[in-house]
Backbone as JSON, one array per atom type, in Angstrom:
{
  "sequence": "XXXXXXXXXXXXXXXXXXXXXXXXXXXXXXXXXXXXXXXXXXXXXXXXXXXXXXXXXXXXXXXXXXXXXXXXXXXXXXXXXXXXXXXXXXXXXXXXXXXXXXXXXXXXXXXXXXXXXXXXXXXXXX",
  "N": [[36.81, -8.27, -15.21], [34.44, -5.65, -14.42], [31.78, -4.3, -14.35], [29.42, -1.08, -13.96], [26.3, -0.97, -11.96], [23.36, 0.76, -12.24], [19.99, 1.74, -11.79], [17.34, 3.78, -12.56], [15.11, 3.15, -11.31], [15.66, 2.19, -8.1], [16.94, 3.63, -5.25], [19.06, 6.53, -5.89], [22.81, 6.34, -5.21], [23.97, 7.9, -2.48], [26.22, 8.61, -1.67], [29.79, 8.58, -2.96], [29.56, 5.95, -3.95], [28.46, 2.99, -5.81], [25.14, 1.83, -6.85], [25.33, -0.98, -7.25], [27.8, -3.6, -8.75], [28.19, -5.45, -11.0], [30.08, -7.88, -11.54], [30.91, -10.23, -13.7], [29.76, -13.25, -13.43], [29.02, -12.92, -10.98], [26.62, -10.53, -8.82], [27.16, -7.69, -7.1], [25.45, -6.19, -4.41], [25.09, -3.04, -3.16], [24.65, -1.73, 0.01], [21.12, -1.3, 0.54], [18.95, 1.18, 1.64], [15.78, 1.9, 2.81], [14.98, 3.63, 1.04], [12.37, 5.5, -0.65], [11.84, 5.61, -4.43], [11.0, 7.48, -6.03], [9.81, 8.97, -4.39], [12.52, 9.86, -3.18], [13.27, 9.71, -0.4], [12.81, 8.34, 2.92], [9.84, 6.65, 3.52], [8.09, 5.08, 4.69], [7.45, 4.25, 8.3], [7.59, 1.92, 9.85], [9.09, -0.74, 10.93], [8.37, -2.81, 9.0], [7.55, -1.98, 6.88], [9.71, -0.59, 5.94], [11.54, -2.39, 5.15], [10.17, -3.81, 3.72], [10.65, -1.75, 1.51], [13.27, -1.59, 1.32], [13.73, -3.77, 0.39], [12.4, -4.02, -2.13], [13.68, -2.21, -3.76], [16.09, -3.73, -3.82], [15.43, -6.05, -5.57], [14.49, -4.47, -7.95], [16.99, -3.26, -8.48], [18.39, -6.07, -9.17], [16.38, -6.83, -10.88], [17.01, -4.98, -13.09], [19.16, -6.04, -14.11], [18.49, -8.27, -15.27], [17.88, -10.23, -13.33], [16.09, -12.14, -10.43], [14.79, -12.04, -7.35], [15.33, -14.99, -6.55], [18.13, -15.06, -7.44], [19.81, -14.73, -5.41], [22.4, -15.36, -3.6], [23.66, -14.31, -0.82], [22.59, -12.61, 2.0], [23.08, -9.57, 3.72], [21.95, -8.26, 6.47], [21.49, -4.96, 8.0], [20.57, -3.79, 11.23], [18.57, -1.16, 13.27], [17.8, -1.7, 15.6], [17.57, -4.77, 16.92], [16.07, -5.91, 18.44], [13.56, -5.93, 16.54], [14.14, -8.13, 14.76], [12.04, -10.29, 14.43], [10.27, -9.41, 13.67], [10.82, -8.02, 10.92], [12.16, -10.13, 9.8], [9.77, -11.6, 9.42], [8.6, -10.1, 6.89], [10.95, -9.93, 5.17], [11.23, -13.44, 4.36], [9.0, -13.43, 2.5], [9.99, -12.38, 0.33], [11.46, -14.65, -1.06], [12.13, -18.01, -2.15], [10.27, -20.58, 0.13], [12.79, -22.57, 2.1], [14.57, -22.7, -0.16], [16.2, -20.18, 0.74], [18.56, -17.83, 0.72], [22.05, -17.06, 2.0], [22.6, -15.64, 5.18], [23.23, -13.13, 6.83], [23.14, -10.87, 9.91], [22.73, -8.12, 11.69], [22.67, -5.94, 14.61], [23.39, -2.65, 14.32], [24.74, 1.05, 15.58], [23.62, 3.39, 14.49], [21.98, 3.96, 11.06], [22.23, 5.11, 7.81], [20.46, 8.31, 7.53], [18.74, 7.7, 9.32], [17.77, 5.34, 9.31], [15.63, 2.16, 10.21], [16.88, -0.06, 8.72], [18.82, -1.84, 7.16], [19.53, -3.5, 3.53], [21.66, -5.63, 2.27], [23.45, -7.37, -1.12], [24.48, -10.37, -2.8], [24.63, -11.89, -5.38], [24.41, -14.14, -7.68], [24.49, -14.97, -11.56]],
  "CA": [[36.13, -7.12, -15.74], [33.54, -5.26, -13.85], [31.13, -2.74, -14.62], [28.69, -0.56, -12.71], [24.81, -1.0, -12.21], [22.63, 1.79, -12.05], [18.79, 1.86, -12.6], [16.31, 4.93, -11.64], [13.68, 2.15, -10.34], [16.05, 2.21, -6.83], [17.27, 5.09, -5.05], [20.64, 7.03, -6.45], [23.88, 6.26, -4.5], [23.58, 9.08, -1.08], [27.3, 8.93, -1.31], [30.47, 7.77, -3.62], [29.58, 4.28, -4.13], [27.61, 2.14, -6.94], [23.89, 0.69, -6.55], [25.99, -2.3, -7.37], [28.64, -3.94, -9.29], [28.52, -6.2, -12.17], [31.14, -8.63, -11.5], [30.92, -11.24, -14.5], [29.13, -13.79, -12.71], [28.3, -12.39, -9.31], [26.76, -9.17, -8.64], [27.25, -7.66, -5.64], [24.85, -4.8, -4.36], [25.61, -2.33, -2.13], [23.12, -1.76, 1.07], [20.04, -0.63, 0.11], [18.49, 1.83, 2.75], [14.6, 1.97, 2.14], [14.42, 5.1, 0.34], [11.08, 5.05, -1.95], [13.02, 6.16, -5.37], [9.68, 8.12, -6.38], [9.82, 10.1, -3.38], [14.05, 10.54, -2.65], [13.69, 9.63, 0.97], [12.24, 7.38, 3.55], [8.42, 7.15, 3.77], [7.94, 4.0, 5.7], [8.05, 4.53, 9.37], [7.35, 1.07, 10.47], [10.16, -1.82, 9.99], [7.69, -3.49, 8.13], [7.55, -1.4, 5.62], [11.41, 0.04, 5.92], [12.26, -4.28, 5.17], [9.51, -4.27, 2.18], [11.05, -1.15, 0.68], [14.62, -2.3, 1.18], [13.73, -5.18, -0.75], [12.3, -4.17, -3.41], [15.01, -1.99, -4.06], [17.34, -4.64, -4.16], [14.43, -6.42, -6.31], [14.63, -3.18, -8.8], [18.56, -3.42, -8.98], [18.56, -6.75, -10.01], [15.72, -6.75, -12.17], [17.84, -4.18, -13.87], [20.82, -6.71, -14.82], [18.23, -9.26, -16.07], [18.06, -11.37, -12.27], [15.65, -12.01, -9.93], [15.29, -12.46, -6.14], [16.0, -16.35, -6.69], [19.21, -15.35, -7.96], [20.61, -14.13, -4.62], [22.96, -16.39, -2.76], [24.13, -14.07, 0.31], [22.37, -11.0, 2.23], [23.89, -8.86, 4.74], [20.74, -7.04, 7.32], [21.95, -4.12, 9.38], [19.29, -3.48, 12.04], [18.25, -0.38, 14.11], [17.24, -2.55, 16.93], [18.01, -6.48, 17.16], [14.14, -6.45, 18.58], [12.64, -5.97, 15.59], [14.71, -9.03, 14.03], [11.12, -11.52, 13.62], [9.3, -8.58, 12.25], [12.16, -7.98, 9.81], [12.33, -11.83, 9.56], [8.65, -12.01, 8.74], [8.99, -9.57, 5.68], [11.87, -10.35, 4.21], [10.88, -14.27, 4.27], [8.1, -12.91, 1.56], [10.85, -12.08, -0.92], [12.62, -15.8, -1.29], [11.08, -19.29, -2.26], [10.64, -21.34, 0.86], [13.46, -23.68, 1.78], [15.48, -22.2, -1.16], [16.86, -19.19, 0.88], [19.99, -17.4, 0.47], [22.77, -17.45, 3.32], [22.28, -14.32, 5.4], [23.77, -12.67, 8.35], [22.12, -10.05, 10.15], [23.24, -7.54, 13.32], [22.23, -4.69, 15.61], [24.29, -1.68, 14.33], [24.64, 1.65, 16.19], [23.08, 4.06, 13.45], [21.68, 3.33, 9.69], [21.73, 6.76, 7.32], [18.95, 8.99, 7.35], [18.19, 6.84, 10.56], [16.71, 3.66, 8.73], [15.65, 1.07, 10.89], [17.11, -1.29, 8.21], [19.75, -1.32, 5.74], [20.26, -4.77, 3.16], [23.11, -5.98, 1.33], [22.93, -8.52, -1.43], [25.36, -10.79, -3.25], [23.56, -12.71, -6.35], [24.82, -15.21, -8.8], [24.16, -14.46, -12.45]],
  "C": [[34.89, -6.85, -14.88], [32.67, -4.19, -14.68], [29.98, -2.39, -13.45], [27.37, -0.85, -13.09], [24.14, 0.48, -11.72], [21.0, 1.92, -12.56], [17.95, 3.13, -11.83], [15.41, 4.38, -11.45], [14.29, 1.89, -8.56], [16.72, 3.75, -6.71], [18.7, 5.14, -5.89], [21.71, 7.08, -5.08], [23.3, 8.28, -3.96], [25.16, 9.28, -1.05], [28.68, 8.26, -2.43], [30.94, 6.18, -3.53], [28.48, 4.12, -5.16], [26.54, 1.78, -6.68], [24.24, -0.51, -6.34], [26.89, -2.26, -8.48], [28.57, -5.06, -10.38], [29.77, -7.45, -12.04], [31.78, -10.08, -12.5], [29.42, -12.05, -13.95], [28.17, -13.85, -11.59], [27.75, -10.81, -9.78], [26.89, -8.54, -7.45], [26.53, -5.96, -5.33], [24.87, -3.91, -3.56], [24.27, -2.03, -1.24], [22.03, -0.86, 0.5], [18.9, -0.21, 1.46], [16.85, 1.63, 2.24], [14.41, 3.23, 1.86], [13.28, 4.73, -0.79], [12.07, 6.25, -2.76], [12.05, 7.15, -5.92], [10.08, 9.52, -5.22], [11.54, 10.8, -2.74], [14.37, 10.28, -1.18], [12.97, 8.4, 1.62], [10.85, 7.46, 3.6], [7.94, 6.4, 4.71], [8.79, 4.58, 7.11], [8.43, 3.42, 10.46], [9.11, -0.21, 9.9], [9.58, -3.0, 9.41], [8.03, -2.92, 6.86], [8.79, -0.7, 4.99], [12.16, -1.4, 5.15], [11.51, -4.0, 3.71], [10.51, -2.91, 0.81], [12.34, -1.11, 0.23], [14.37, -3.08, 0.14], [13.18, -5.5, -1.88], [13.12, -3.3, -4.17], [16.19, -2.79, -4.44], [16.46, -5.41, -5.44], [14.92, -5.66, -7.64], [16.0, -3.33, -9.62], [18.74, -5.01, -9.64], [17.95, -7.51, -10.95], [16.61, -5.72, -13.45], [18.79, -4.74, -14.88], [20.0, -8.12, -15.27], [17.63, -10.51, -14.98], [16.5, -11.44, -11.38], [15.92, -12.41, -8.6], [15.94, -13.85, -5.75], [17.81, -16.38, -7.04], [20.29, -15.0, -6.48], [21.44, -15.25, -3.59], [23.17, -15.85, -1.59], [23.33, -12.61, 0.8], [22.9, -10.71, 3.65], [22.3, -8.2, 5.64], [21.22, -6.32, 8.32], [20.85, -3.7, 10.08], [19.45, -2.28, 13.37], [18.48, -0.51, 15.64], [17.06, -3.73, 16.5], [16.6, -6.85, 17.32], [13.4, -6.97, 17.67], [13.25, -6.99, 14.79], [12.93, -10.19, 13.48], [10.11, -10.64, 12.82], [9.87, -8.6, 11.3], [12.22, -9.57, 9.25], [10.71, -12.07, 8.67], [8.56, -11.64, 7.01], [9.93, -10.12, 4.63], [11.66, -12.44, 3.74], [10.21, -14.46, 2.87], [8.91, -13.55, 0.33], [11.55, -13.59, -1.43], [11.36, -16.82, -1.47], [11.35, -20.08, -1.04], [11.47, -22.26, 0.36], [14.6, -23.62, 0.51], [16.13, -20.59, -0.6], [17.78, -18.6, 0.78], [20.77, -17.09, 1.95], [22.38, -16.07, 3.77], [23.08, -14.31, 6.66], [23.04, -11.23, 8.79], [22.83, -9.62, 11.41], [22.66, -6.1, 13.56], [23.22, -3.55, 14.87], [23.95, -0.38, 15.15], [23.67, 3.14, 15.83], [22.91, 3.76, 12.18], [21.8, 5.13, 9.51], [20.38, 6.97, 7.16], [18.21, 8.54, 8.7], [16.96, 5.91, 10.74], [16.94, 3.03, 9.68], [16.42, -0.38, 10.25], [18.0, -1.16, 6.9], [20.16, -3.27, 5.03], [20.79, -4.57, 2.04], [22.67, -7.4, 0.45], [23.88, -9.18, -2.59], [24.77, -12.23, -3.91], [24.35, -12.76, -7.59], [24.03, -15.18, -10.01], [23.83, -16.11, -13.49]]
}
């Protein structure tokens, strides 16, 4: 059994797909671009602040279903530019308890929508 997540504290699906999924146990969240949900679009120009707003987006969504960032076992990071990986690294670091991180994978892609420097994915145990 599944059901869908949806909260108006992250942006609204840009296209036919879910904020996330409900999966019993797991949830699984679909990439979260840094759109500020206040404003509908990107505001951050820096990938500092494109990483912080990603992530509290994902934050948002699974505050929604009851979870917090501790609960996340796997994230996905699609990146603009590979460069900016220890800035991006620095940020996102923030969000997790040292030494208790969640598995991650991370890559260069060729375009993000809207033409985010940063798009994350997140797959968290209930």
């Amino acid at each position: 059994m599944k059901s869908i997540i949806n909260t108006e504290h992250a942006p609204k699906a840009i296209g036919p797909y879910s904020q996330g999924i409900d999966a019993g146990n797991l949830l699984f969240l679909s990439g979260q671009l840094p759109i500020c949900p206040k404003e509908g679009k990107i505001v951050a120009s820096d990938i500092e602040g494109q990483t912080r707003q990603s992530l509290e987006n994902v934050k948002a969504i699974l505050e929604s279903c009851g979870c917090t960032m501790d609960h996340v076992v796997k994230t996905t990071v699609y990146l603009k530019d590979i460069a900016e990986f220890g800035k991006m690294n620095e940020v996102y670091a923030g969000y997790f308890k040292e030494g208790d991180y969640p598995a991650r994978s991370a890559f260069q892609v060729a375009a993000l929508p809207q033409d985010a420097r940063v798009e994350i994915e997140v797959v968290a145990l209930k």
